[in-house]
N, C-alpha and C positions, 0 to 999 in steps of 0.2 A: 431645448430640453429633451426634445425625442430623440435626436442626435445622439444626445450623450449617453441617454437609457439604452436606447440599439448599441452602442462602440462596450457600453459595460458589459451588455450580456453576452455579444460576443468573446470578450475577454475572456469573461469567465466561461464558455466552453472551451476555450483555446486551454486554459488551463486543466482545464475537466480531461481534456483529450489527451496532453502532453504528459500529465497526471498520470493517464491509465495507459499508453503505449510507450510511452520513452520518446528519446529525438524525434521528430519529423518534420516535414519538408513542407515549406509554404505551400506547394502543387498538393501533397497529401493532405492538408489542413479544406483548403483552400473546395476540395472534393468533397469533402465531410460535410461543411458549411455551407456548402452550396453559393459560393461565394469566390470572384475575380482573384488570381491570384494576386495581383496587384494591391486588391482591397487588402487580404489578407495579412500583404507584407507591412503596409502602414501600420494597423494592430501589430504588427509582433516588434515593428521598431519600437513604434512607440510604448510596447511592455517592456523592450531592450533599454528605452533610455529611462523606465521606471525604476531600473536595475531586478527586474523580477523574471526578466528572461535573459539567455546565454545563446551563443552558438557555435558549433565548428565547422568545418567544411571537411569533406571527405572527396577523395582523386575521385575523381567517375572516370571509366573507360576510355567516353571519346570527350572531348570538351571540358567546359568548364568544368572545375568543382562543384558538386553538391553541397548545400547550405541546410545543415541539419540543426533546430530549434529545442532547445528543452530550458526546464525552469530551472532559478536559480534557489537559496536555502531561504532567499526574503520570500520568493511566493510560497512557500511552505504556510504561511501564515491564512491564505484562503483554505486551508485543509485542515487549520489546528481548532482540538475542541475547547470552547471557552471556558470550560471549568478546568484546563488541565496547571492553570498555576495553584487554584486548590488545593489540585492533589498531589500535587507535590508538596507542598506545604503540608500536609496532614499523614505522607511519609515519613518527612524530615519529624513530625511530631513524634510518631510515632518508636521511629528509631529511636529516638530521643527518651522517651520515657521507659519503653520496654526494651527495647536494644533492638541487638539484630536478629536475635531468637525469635522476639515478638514479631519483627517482620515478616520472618520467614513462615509464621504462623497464620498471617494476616494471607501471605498471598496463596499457603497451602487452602487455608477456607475459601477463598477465592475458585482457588483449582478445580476443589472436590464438588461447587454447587456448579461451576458452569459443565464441568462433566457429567453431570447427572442431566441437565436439560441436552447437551449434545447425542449423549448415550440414546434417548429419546429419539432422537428424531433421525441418528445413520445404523444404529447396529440393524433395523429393522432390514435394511439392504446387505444384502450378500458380497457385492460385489465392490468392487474400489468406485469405479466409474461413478454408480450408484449413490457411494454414498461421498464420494467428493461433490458431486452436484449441492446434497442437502447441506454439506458443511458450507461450501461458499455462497447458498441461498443465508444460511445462518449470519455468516462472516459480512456480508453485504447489508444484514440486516444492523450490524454494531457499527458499519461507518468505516470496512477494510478497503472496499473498491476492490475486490476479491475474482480471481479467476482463474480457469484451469485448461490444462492440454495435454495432448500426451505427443510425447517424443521418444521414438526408438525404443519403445516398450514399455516406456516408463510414464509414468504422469508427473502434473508440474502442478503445484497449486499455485498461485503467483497473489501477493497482494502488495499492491500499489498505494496505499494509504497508511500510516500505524495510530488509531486514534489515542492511546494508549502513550505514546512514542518521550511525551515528556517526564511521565512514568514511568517509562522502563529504561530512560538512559539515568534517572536517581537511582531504580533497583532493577539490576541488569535478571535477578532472579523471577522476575515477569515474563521475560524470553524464556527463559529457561523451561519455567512452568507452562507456557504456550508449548511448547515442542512437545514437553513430557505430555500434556494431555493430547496432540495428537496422534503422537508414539501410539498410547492406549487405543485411539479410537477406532486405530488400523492394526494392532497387534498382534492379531490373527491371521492377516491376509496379504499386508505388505508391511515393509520397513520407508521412514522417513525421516529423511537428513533434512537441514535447513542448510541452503546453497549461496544465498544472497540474504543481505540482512539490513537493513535500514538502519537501528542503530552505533553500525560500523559504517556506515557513511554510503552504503549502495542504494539507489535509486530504489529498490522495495525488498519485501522479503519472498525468496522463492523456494518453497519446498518438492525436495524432490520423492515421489513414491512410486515403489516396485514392489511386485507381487513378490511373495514368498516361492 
């Protein structure tokens, strides 16, 4: 029985991690865990023959190919939030009684109360840096797996989770409304594209922002 409790928790950071960096490598895993790479490979097969993990190999230099791991669409399901057949169901209502007007009404009130608590806690920051920290503290607090970097000048907001996600593939205008309000929140100081996107089938969504 402790066997089994030890092999599950490991699972599930093997998920956690593959989750929040993309493909990686038994060796890479294996550093993390603190754990044989050997040990490591057993878990990832035995996630591979649960059908919840994938993998490809990449040419390396000298030698063998590299064997790089990530999840497949079934493990999505350690990351989905349990109310999200709900709310789906209570769009589908919704459209349904008031149309698409009332929708778009529904996720506009949506918009305007989560920007009034955002507003709050980055305009106080000057800076991008600044207040991309306080949005992905924010964003990490709703369950995004949210983080950021900056490349060649520019920053990246990255988020690896969409809790949201069965929601916004019934009303794609949830995306939409996400962008617009961080358009806002930065509209003074930088512009922000959304580069990668989960609901089009990319591994997360990544926004790109540059100063003005």
């Amino acid at each position: 029985m402790k066997n089994e409790k030890n092999s599950s928790k490991t699972s599930e950071k093997i998920f956690q991690l593959l989750k929040e960096n993309g493909e990686m490598t038994a060796k890479q895993l294996s550093e993390i865990l603190k754990m044989t790479t050997m040990g490591v490979r057993q878990h990832l097969q035995s996630l591979q023959e649960a059908e919840e993990l994938t993998f490809f190999d990449k040419k390396a230099l000298r030698g063998r190919p590299t064997r790089y791991w990530l999840l497949t669409e079934k493990a999505n399901r350690h990351f989905q939030d349990g109310h999200e057949e709900l709310t789906v169901q209570l769009l589908i209502s919704v459209r349904e009684i008031f149309g698409e007007q009332g929708l778009d009404k529904l996720i506009s009130k949506r918009e305007e109360s989560t920007l009034v608590v955002y507003k709050k806690q980055l305009l106080p920051f000057a800076t991008i840096e600044l207040r991309l920290q306080a949005l992905v503290k924010l964003r990490n607090q709703e369950g995004y797996m949210a983080s950021y970097e900056k490349q060649q000048g520019c920053y990246w907001l990255f988020e690896n989770h969409c809790p949201i996600c069965a929601a916004a593939s019934e009303c794609l205008n949830f995306c939409r409304s996400e962008l617009q309000m961080f358009t806002l929140l930065f509209e003074e100081i930088a512009t922000i594209t959304r580069e990668e996107h989960i609901i089009e089938g990319a591994r997360r969504c990544a926004y790109k922002i540059c100063a003005l």
